[in-house]
C-alpha positions as a printed NumPy array, in Angstrom:
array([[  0.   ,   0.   ,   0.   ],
       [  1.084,   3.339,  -0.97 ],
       [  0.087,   6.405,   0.858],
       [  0.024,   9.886,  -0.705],
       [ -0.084,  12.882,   1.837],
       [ -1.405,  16.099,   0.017],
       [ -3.588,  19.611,   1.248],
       [ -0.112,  21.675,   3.086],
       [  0.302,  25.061,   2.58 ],
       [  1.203,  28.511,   3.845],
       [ -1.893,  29.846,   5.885],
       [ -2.345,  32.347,   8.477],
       [ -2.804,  31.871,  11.981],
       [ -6.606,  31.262,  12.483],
       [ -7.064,  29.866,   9.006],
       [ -7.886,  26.303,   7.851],
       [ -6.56 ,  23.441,   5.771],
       [ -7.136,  20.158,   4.826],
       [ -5.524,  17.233,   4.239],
       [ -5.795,  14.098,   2.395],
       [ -4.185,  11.022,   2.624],
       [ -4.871,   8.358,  -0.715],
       [ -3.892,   4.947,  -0.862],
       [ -3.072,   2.784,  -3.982],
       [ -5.286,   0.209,  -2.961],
       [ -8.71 ,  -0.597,  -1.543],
       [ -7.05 ,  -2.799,   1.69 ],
       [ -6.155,   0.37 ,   2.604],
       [-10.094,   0.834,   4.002],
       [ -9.204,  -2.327,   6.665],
       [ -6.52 ,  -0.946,   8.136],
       [ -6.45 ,   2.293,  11.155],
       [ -4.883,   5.327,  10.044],
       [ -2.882,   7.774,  11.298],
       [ -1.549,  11.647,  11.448],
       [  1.271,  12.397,  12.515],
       [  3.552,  15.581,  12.318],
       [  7.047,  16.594,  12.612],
       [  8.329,  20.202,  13.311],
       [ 11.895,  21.122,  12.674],
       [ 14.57 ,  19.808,  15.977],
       [ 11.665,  17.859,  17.356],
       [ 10.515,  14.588,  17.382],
       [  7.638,  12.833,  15.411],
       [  4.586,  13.276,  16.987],
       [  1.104,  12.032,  16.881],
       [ -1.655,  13.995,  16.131],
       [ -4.907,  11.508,  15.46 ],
       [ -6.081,   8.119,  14.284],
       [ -9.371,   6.888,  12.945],
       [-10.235,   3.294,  12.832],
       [-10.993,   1.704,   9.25 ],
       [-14.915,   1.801,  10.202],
       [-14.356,   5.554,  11.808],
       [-16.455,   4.384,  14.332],
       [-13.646,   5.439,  16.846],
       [-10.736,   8.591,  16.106],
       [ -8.421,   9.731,  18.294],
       [ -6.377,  12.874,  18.985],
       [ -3.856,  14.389,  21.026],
       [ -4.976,  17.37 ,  23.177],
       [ -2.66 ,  19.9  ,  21.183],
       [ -5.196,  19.478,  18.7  ],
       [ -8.343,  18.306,  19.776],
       [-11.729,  20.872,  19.306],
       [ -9.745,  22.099,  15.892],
       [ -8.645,  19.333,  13.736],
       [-11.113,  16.924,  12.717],
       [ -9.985,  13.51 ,  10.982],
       [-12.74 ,  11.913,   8.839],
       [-12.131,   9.12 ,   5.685],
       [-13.685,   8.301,   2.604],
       [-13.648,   4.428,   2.222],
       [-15.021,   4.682,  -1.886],
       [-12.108,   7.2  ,  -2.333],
       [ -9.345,   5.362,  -0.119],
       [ -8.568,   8.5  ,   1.33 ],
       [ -8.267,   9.664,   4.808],
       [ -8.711,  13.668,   5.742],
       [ -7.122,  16.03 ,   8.323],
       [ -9.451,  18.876,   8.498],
       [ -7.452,  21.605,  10.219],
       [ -9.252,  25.019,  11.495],
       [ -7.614,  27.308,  14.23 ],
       [ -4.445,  26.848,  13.465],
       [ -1.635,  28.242,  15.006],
       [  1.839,  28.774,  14.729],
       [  2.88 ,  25.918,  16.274],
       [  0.855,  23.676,  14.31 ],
       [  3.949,  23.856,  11.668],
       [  5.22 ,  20.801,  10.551],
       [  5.868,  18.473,   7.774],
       [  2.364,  16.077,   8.16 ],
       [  2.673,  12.374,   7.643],
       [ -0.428,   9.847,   7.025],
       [  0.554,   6.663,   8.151],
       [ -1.018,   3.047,   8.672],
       [ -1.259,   1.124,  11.882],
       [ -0.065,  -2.118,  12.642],
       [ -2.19 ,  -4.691,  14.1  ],
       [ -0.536,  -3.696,  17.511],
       [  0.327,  -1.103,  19.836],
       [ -0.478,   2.35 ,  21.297],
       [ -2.882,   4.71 ,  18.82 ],
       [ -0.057,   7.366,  19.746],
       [  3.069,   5.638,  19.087],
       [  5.177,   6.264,  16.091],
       [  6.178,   2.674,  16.692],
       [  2.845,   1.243,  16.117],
       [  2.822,   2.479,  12.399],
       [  4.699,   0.589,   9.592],
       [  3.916,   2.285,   6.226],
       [  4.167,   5.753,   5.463],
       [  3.634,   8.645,   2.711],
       [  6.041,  11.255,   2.371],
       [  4.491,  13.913,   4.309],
       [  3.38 ,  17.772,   3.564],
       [  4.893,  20.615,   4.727],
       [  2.212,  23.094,   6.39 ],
       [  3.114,  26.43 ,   7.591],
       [  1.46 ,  28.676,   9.792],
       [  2.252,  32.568,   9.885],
       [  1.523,  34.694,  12.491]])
């Protein structure tokens, strides 16, 4: 499975984005997916995870009331709706798929991974 991040951009603190995350293939609606971002000198961080049903998502509480994630099984695509955002909100955004174990929030619990997209939030 091949995941293709897409949606970054240069918005202004306040504004809105969205993301999208499309897969290559339709196994791609069976499996959890995840967000995760990475700001420059920091570590990889999660950001929220939505199960292949989306009966359950899951965020971290940097983010929670302002990003939204949703998916669109017929389109193999998972979003990252974005609104509030803030300065530090910038990061290069990675879509990733979950193994069959582990922690929602752990890096290590992911396997596959697109190539992220760089979103940047002026104040």
């Amino acid at each position: 499975v091949q995941l293709q991040a897409s949606g970054g951009g240069l918005v202004q603190a306040g504004g809105s984005l969205r993301l999208s995350c499309t897969a290559s293939t339709h196994i791609f609606n069976t499996y959890i997916v995840g967000w995760f971002r990475q700001a420059p000198g920091k570590e990889r961080e999660f950001v929220a995870a939505i199960t292949y049903s989306s009966s359950s998502t899951y965020y971290a509480d940097s983010v929670k009331g302002r990003f939204t994630i949703s998916r669109d099984n017929a389109r193999t695509t998972v979003y990252l709706q974005m609104n509030s955002l803030k300065p530090e909100d910038t990061a290069v955004y990675y879509c990733a798929i979950k193994s069959y174990s582990g922690s929602y929030y752990s890096n290590d619990s992911y396997n596959r991974w697109g190539q992220g997209t760089q979103v940047t939030v002026s104040s």
